[in-house]
N, CA and C atoms as a LAMMPS dump frame, in Angstrom:
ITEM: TIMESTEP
0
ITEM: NUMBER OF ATOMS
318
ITEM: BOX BOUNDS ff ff ff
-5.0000000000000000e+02 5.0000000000000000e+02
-5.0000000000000000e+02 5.0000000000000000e+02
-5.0000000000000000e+02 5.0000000000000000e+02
ITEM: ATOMS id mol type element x y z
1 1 1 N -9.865 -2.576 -6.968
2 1 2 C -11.223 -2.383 -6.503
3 1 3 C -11.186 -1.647 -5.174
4 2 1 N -12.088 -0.439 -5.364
5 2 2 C -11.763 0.365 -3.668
6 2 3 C -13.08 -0.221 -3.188
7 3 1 N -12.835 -0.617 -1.571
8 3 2 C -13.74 -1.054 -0.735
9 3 3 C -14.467 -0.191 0.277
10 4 1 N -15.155 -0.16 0.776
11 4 2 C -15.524 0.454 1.403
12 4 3 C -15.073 1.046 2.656
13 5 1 N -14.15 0.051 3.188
14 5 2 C -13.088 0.412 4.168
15 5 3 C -11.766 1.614 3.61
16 6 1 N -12.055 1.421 2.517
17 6 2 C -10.478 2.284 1.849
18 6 3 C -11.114 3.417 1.858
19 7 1 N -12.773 3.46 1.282
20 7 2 C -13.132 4.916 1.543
21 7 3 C -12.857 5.417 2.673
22 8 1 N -13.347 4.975 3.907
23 8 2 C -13.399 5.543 5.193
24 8 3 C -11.875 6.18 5.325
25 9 1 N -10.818 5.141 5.318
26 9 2 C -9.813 5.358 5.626
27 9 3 C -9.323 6.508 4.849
28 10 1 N -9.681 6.626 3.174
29 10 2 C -9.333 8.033 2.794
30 10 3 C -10.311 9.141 3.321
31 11 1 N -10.921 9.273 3.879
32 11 2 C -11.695 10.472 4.421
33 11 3 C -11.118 10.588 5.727
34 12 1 N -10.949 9.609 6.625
35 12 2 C -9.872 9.844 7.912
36 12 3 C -8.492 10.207 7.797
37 13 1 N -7.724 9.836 6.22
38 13 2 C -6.967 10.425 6.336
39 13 3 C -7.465 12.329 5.808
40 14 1 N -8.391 12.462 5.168
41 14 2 C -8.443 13.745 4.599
42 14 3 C -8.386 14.477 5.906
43 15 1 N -9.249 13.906 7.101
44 15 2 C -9.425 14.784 8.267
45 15 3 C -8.437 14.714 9.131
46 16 1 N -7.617 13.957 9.578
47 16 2 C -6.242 14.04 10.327
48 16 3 C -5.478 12.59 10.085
49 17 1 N -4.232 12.797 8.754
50 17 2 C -3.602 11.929 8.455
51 17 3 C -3.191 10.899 9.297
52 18 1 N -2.617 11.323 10.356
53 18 2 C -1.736 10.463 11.517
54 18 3 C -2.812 9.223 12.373
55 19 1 N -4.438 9.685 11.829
56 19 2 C -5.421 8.993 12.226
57 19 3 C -5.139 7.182 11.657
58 20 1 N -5.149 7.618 9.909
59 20 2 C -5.56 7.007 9.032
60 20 3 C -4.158 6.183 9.024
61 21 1 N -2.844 6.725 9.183
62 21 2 C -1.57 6.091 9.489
63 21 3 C -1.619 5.036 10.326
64 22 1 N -2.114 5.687 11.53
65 22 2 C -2.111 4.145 12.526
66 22 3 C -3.175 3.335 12.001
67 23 1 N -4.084 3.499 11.531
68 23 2 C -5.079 2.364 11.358
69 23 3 C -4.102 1.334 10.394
70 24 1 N -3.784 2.243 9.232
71 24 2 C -2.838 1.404 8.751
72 24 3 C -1.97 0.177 8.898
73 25 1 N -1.11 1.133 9.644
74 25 2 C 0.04 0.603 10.097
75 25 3 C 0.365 0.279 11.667
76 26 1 N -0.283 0.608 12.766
77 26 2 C -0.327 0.478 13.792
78 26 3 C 1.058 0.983 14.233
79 27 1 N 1.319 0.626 15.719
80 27 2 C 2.333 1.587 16.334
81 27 3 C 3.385 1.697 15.289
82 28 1 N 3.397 2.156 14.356
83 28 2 C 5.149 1.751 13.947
84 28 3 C 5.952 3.009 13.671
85 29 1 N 7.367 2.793 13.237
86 29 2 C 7.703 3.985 12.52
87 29 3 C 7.289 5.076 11.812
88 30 1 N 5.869 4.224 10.515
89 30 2 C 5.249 5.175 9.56
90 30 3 C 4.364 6.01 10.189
91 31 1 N 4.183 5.737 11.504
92 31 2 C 3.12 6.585 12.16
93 31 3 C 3.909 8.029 12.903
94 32 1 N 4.758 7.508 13.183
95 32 2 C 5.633 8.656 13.75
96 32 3 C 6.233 9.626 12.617
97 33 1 N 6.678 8.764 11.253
98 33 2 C 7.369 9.851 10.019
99 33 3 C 5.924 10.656 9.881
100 34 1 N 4.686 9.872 10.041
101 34 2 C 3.775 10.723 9.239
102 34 3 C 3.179 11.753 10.426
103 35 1 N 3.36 11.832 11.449
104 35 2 C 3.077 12.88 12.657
105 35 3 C 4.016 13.749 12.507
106 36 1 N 5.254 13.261 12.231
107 36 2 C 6.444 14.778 11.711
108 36 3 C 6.254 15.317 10.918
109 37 1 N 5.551 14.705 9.17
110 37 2 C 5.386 15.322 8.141
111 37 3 C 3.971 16.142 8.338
112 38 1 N 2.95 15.939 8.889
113 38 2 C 1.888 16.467 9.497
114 38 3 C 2.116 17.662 10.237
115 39 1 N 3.241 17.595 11.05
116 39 2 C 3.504 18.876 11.667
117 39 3 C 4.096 19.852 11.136
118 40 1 N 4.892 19.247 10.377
119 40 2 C 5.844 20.17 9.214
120 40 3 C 4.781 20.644 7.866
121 41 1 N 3.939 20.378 7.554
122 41 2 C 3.29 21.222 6.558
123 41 3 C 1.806 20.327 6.834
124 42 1 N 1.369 19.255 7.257
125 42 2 C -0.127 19.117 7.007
126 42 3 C -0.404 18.104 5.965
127 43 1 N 0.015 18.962 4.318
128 43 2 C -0.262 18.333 3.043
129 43 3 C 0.936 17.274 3.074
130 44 1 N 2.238 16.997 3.427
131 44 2 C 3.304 15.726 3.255
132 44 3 C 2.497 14.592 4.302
133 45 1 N 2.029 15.248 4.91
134 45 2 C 1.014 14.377 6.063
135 45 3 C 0.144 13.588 5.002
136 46 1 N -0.599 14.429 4.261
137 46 2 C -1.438 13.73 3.459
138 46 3 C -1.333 12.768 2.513
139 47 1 N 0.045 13.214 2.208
140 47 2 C 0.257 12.628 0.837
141 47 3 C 1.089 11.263 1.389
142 48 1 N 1.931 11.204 2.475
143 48 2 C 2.054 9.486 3.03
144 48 3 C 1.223 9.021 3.572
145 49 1 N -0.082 9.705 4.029
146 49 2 C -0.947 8.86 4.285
147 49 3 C -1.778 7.718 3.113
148 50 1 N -2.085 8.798 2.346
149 50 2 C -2.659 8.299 1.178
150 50 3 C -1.723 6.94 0.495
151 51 1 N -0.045 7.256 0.125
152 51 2 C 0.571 6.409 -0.233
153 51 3 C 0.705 5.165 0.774
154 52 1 N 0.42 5.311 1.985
155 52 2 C 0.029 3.96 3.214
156 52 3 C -0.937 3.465 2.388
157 53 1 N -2.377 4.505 2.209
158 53 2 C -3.542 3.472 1.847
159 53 3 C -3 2.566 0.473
160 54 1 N -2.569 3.362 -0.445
161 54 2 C -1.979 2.556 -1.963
162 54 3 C -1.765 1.696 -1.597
163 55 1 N -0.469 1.472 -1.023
164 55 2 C 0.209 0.034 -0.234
165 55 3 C -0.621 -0.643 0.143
166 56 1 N -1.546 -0.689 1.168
167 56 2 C -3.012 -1.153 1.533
168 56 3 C -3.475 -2.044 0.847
169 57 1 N -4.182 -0.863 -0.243
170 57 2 C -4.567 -1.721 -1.556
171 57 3 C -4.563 -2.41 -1.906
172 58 1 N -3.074 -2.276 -2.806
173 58 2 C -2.037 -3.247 -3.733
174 58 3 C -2.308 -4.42 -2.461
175 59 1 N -1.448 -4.652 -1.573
176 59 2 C -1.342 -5.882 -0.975
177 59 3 C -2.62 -6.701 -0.75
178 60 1 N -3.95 -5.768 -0.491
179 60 2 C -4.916 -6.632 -0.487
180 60 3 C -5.387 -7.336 -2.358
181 61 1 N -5.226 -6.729 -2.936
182 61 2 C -5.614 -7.229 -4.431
183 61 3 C -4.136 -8.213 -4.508
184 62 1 N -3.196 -8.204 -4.346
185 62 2 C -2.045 -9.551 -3.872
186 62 3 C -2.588 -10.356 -3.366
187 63 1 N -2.872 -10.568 -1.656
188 63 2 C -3.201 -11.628 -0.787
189 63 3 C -4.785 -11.426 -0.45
190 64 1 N -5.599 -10.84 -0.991
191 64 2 C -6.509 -11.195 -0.725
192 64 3 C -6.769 -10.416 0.495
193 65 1 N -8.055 -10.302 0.941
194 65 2 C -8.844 -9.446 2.029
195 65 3 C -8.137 -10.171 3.706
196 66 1 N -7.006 -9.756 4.692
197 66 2 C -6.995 -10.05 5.196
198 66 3 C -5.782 -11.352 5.452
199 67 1 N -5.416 -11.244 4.217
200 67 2 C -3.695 -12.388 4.21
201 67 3 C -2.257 -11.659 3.813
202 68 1 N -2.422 -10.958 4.386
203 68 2 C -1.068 -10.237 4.653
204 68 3 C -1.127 -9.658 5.915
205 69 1 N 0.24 -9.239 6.323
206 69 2 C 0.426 -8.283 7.408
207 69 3 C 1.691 -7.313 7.151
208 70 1 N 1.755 -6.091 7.822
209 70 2 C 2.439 -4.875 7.386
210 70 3 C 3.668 -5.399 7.767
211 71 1 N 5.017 -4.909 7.342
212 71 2 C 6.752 -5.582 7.481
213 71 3 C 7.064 -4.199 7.734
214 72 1 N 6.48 -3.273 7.3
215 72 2 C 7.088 -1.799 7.332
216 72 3 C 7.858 -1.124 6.427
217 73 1 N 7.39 0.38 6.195
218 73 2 C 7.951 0.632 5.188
219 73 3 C 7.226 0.649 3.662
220 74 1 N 5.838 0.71 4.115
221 74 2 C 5.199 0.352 2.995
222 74 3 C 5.032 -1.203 2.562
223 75 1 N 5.443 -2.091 2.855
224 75 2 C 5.576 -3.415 2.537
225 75 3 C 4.819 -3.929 3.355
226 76 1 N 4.043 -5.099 2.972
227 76 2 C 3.595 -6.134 3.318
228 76 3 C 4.228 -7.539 2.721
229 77 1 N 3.599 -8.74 3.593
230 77 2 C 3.886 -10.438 3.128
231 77 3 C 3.079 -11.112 3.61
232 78 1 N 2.813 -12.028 2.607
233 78 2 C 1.337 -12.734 3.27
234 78 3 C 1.51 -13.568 4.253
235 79 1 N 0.795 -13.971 5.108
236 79 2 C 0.375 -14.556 6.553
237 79 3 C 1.018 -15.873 6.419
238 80 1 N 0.964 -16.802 5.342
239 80 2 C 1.363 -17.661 4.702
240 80 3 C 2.118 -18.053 3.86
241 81 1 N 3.497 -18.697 4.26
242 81 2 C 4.624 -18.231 3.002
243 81 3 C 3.917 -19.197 1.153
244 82 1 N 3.468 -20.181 1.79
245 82 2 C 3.013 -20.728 1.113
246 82 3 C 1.426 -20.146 -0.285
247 83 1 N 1.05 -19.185 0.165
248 83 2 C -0.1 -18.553 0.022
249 83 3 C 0.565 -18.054 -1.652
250 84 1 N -0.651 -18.521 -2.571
251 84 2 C -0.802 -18.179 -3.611
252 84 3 C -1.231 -16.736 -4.24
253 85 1 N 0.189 -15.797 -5.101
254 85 2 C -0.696 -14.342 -5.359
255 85 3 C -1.14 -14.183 -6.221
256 86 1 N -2.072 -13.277 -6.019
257 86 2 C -3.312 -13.018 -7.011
258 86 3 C -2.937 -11.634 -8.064
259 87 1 N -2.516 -12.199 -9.278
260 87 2 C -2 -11.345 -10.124
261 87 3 C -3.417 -10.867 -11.026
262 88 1 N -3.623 -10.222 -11.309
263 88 2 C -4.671 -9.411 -11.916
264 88 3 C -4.766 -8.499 -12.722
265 89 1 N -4.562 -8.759 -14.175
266 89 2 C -4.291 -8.32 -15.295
267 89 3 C -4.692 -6.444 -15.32
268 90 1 N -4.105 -5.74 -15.851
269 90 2 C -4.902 -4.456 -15.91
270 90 3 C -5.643 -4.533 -16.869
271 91 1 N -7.1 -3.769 -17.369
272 91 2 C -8.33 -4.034 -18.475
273 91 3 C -7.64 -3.07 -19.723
274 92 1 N -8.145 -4.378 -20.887
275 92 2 C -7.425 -3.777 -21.792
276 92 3 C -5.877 -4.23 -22.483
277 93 1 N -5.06 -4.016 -21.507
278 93 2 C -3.714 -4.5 -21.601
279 93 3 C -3.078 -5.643 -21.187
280 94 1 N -3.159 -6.425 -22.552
281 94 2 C -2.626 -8.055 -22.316
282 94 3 C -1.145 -7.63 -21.503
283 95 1 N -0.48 -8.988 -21.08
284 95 2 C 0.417 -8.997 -20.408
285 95 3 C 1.037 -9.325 -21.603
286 96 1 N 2.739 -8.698 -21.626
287 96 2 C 3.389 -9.295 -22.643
288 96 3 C 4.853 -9.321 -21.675
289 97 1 N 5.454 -10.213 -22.29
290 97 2 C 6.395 -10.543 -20.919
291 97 3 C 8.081 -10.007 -22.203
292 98 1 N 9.017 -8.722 -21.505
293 98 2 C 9.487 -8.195 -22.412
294 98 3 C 10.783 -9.232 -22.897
295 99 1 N 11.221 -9.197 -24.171
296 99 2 C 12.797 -10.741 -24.166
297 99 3 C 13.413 -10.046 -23.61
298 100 1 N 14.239 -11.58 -23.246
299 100 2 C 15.444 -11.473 -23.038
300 100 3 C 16.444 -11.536 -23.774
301 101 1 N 17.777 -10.446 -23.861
302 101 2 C 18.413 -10.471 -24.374
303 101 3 C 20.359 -11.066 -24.285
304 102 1 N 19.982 -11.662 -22.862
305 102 2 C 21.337 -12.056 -21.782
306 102 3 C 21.83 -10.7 -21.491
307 103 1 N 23.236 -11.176 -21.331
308 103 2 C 24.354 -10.006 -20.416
309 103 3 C 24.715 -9.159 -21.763
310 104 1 N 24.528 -9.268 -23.024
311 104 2 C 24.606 -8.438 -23.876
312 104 3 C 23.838 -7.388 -24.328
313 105 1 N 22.526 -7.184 -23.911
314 105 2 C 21.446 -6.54 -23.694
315 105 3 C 21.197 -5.913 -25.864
316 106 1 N 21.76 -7.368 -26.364
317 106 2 C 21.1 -7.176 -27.889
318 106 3 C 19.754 -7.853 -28.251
């Protein structure tokens, strides 16, 4: 589900990636790779920004609005080790869980 915050953040990144990076991610590494890739062509700027917001996303449809925090690297973990995740079927496609076949892979 995109929120309304994810919009903003993809339109800040459309207008200057390294914006939408720190909101992200705050001081960190990804803000600095994505100010190099920004300088080096612009569009690699864009395109880790955007993959920040994905990450974003995903972790909020995981922990929920606000129960996680960034580890870096694209990764997040929720606030709470204890904290229950929120798995959420894709529409359409039952879950089918694939066998196992052991160390023989028959």
């Amino acid at each position: 589900m995109v929120r309304t915050s994810d919009v903003a953040l993809i339109l800040i990144a459309i207008l200057f990636p390294p914006a939408a990076a720190a909101i992200v991610t705050g001081c960190s590494c990804d803000l600095l790779i994505n100010i190099l890739l920004t300088l080096l062509g612009y569009f690699p700027g864009h395109i880790h920004a955007f993959w920040l917001i994905y990450k974003k996303m995903q972790a909020e449809e995981r922990y929920g609005s606000g129960g996680f925090h960034y580890i870096g690297s694209g990764h997040y973990e929720p606030l709470y080790p204890n904290q229950p995740v929120h798995h959420q079927p894709q529409q359409g496609i039952p879950y089918q869980q694939a066998p196992y076949y052991g160390a023989t892979g028959q």
